[in-house]
C-alpha positions in Angstrom: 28.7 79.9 -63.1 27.8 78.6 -66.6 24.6 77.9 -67.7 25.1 75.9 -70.8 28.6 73.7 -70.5 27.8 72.0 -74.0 30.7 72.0 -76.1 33.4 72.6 -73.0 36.0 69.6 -72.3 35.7 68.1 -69.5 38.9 69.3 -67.7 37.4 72.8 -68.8 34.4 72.5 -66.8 36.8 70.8 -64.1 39.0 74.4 -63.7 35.5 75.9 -63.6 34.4 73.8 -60.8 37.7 74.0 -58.5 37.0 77.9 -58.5 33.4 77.4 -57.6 34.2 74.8 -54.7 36.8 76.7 -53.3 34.6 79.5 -52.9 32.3 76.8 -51.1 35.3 76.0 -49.0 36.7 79.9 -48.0 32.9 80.6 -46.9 33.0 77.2 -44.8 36.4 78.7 -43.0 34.9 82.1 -42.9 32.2 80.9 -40.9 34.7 78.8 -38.8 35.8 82.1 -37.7 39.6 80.9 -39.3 42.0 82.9 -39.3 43.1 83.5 -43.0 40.2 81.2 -44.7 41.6 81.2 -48.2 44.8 79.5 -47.0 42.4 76.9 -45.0 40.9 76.4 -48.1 44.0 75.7 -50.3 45.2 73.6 -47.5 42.2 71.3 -47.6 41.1 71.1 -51.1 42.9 69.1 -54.0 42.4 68.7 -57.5 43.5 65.8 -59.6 46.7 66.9 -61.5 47.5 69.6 -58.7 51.2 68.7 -58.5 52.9 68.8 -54.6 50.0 69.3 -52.6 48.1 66.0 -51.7 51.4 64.4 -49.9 49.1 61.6 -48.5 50.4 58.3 -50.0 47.6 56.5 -51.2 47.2 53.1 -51.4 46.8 50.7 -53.9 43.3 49.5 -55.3 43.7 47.0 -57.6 47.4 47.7 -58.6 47.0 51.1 -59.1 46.2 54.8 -57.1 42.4 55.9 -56.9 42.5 59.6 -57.4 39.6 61.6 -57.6 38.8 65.1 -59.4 38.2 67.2 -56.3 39.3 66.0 -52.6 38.1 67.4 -49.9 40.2 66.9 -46.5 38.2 69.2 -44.0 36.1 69.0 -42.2 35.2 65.6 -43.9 37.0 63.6 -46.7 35.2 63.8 -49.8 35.7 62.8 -53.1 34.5 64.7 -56.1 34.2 63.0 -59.5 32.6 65.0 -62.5 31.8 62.8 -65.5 30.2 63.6 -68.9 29.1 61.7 -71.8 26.3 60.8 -73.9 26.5 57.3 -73.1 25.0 55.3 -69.8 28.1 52.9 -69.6 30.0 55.8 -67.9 27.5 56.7 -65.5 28.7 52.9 -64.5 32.0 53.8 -64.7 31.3 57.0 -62.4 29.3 54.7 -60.2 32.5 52.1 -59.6 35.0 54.6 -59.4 32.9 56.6 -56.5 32.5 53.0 -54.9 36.1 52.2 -54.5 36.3 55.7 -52.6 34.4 54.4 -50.0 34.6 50.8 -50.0 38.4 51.4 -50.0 38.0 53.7 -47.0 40.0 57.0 -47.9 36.9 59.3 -48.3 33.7 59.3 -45.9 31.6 61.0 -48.9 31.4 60.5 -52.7 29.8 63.2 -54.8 29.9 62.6 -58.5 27.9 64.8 -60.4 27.3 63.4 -64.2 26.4 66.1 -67.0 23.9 64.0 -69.6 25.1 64.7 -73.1 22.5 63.1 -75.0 20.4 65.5 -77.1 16.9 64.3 -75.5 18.8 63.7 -71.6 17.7 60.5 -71.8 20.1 59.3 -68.7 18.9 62.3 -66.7 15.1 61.5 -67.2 16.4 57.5 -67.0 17.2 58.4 -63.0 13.3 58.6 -62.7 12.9 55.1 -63.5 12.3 53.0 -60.1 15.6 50.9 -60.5 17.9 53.8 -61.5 15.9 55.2 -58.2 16.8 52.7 -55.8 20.5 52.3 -57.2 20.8 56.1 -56.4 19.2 55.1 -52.5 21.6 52.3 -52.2 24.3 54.2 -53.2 23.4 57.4 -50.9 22.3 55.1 -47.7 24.6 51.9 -48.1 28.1 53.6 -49.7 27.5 57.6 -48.5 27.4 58.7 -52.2 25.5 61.2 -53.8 24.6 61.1 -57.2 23.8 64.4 -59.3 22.8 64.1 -62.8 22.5 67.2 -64.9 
C-alpha cells in the first residue's frame, strides 16, 4: 500500500485502490467458505470505467447516470468515491455526489475517502471543527455515509 500518494493522479491511486479492495473482497468470500472466492469477488466488485461488467441499468438522476468509483454488490451495495484536491469546494462535491447514492436508493452505504492536498491539511484538521463534525454525523447517521479524510 503506499504511504505517500502525493504527486499520483487520481485514477493512479484509483487502480491502486481496486487491487487493495479486492483483496478485502476475496478474504470476505474466503471466510464465506465460497467456493472459488476470487471469482465471487470479480463478480461483486466494479470500478468505474470497467467496460461489460456492471449490466445493471441505472437510472437517471438528474438527466444523467450516477456512477461511482468502486461498487460493491455483495453482501451489501456500496459505493466508493475517492476524491483529491487542495480545495474544500470538492469535499462538497464528494459530499453531493455520495448523497445522491443514497437518496437515489441504488447503494445502502457511501464511503468516500478524500486525500487533503493542501500543504498544511488544512481540510483534514478543518473535520475537527464542531460543524465539519456534525456534517460528518449527519451524514454517517441520516444518509449511511462514511467520510474518511486523509
Amino acid at each position: 500500500m503506499r504511504r505517500n500518494p502525493q504527486g499520483k493522479s487520481e485514477q493512479q491511486i484509483q487502480t491502486e485502490l481496486r487491487s487493495i479492495i479486492f483483496n478485502y473482497m476475496k478474504k470476505y468470500f474466503e471466510q464465506e467458505k465460497r467456493k472459488n472466492p476470487a471469482n465471487s469477488a470479480k463478480r461483486a466488485l466494479y470500478w468505474e470505467g470497467e467496460e461489460g461488467n456492471f449490466k445493471e441499468n441505472k437510472p437517471d438522476t438528474f438527466a444523467s447516470k450516477n456512477y461511482p468509483d468502486f461498487i460493491i454488490i455483495r453482501p451489501y451495495r456500496i459505493a466508493i468515491e475517492y476524491k483529491k484536491s487542495g480545495s474544500g469546494s470538492v469535499v462538497k462535491h464528494a459530499i453531493g455526489q455520495s448523497l445522491l447514492h443514497t437518496l437515489g436508493e441504488e447503494f445502502d452505504f457511501v464511503y468516500c475517502l478524500f486525500q487533503d492536498e493542501t500543504k498544511d491539511k488544512r481540510i483534514v484538521k478543518s473535520v475537527k471543527n464542531d460543524k465539519e463534525k456534525n456534517i460528518i454525523q449527519m451524514l454517517w447517521e441520516g444518509y449511511n455515509i462514511y467520510m474518511k479524510f486523509i
